[in-house]
Residue frames as a rotation matrix with the C-alpha (Angstrom) as fourth column:
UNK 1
0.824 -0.448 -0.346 139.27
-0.504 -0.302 -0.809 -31.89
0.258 0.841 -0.475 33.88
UNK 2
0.808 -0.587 0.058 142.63
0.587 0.810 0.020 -34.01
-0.059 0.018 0.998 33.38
UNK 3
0.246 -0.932 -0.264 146.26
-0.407 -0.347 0.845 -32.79
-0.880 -0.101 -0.465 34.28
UNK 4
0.615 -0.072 -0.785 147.92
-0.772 -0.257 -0.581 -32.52
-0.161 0.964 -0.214 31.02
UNK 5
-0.484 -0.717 -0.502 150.20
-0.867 0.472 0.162 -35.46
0.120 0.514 -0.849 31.47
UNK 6
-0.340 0.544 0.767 147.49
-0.249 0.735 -0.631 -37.69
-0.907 -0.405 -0.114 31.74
UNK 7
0.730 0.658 -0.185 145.98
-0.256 0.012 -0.967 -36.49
-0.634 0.753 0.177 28.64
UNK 8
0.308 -0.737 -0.602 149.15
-0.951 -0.222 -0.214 -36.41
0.024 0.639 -0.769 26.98
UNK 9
-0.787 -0.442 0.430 149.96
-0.440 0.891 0.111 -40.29
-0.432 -0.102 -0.896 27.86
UNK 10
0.142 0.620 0.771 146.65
0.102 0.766 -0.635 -41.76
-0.985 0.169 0.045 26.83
UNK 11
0.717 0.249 -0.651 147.50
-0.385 -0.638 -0.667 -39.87
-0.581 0.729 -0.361 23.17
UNK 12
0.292 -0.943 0.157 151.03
-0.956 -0.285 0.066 -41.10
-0.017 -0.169 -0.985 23.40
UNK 13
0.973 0.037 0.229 152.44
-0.095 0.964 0.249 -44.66
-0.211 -0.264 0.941 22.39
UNK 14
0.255 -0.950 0.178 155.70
-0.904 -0.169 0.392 -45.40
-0.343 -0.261 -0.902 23.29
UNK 15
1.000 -0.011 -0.002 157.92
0.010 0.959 -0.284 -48.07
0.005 0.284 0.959 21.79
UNK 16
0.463 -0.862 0.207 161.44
-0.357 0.032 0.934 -49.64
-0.811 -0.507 -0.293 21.97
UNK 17
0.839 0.022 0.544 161.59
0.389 0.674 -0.627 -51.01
-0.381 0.738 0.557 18.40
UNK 18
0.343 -0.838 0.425 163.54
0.760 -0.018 -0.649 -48.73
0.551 0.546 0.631 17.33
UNK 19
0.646 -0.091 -0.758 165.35
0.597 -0.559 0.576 -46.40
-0.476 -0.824 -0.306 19.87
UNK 20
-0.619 -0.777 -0.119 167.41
0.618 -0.575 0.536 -44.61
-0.485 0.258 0.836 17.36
UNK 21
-0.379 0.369 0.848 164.57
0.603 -0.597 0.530 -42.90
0.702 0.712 0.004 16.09
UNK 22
0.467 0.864 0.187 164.81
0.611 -0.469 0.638 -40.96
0.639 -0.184 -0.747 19.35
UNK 23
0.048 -0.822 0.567 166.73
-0.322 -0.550 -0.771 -37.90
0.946 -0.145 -0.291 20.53
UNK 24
-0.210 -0.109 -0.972 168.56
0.928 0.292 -0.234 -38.66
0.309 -0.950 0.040 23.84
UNK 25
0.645 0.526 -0.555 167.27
0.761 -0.512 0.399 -36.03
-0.074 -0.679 -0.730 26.29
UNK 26
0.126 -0.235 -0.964 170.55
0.511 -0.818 0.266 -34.08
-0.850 -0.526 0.017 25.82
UNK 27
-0.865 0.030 0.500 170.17
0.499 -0.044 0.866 -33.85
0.048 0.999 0.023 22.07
UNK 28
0.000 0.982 -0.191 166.48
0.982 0.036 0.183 -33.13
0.186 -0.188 -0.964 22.91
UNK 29
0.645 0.179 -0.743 167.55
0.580 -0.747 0.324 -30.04
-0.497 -0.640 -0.586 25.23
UNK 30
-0.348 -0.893 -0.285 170.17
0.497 -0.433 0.752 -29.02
-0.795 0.120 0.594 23.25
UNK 31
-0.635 0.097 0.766 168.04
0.764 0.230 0.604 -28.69
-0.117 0.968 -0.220 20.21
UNK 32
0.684 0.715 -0.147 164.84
0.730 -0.665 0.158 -26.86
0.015 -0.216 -0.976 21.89
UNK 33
0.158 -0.573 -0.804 167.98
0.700 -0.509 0.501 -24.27
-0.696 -0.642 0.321 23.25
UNK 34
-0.849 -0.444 -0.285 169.43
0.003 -0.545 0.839 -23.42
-0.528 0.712 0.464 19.56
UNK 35
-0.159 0.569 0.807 166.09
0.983 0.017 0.182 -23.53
0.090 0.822 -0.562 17.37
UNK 36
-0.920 0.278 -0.275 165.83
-0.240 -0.957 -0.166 -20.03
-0.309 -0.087 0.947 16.61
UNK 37
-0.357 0.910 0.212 162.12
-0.082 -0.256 0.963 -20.38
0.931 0.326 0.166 16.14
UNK 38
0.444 0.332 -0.832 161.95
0.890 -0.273 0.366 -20.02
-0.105 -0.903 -0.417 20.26
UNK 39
-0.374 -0.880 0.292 164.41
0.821 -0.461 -0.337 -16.85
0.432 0.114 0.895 19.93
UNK 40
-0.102 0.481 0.871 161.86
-0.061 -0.877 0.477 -14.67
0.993 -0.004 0.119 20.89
UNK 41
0.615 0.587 -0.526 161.47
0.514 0.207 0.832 -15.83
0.598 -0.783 -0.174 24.32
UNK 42
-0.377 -0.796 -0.473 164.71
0.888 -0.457 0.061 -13.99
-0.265 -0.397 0.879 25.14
UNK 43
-0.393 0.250 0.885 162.80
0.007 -0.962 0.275 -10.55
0.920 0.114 0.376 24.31
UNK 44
-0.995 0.031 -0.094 162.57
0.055 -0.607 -0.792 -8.56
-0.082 -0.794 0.603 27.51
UNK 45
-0.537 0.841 0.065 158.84
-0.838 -0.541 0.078 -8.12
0.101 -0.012 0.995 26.18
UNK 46
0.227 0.574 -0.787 158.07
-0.318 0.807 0.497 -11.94
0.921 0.137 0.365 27.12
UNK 47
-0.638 -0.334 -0.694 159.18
0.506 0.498 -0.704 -11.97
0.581 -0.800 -0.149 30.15
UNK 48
-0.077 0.778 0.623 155.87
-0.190 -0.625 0.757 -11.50
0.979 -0.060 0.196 31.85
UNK 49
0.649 0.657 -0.383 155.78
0.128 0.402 0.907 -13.36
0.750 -0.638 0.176 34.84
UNK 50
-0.445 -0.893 0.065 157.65
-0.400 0.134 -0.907 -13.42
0.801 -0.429 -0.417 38.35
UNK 51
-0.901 -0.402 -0.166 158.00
0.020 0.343 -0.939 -14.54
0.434 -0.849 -0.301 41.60
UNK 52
-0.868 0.495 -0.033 155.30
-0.303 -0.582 -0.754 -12.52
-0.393 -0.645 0.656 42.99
UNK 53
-0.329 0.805 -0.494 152.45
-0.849 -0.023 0.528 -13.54
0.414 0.593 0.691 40.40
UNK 54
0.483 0.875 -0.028 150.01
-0.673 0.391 0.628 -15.58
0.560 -0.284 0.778 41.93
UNK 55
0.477 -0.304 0.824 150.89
-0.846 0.094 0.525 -18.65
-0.237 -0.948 -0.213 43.68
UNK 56
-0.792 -0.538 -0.288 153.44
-0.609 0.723 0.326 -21.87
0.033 0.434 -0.900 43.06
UNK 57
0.412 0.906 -0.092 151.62
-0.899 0.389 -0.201 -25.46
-0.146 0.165 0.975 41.99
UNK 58
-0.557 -0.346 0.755 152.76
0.009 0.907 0.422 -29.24
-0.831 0.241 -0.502 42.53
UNK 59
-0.396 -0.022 -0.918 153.04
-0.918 -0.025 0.397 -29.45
-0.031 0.999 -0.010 38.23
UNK 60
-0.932 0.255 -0.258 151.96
0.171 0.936 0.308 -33.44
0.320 0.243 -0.916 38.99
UNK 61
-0.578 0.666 -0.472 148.67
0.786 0.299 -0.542 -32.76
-0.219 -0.684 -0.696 41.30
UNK 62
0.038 0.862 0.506 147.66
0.752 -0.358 0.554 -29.38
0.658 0.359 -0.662 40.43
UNK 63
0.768 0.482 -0.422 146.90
0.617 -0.381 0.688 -28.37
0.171 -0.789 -0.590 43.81
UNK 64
0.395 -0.560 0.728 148.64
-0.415 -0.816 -0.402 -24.89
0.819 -0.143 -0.555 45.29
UNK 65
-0.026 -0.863 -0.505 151.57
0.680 0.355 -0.641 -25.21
0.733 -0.360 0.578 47.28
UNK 66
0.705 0.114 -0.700 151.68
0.694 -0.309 0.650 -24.09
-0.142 -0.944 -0.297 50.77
UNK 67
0.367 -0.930 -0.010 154.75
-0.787 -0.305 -0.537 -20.95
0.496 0.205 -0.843 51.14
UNK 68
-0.109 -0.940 0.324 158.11
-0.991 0.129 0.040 -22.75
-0.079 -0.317 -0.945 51.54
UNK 69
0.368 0.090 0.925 156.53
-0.028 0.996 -0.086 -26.19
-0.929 0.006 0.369 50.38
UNK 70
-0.160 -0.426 -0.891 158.41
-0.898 -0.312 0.311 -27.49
-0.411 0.849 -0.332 47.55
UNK 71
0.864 0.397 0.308 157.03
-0.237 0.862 -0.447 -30.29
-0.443 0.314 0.840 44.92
């Protein structure tokens, strides 16, 4: 099976033609923040996970992370 940002690049064509038809990154983050159609994630009843739940992962490889290794 393929890490998702593999799949997600072969799907994916990028272009420079026209760069105003794309949000800059803090437009991007700012937007995801205010859309109230995430709003729920701030309910106490989504906040399932912590610290303790299973084990960290290097997000590029996959593979579990040793304790105290950071990717």
């Amino acid at each position: 099976m393929k890490p998702f940002y593999e799949l997600a690049s072969e799907h994916t064509q990028w272009t420079d033609e026209d760069p105003e038809e794309f949000l800059e990154l803090g437009e991007w983050e700012r937007a995801v923040a205010t859309n109230p159609s995430f709003a729920f994630l701030s309910d106490p009843e989504e906040d399932i996970y912590t610290l303790e739940d299973g084990k960290p992962v290097d997000p590029l490889s996959e593979r579990p992370l040793s304790d105290g290794e950071l990717c």
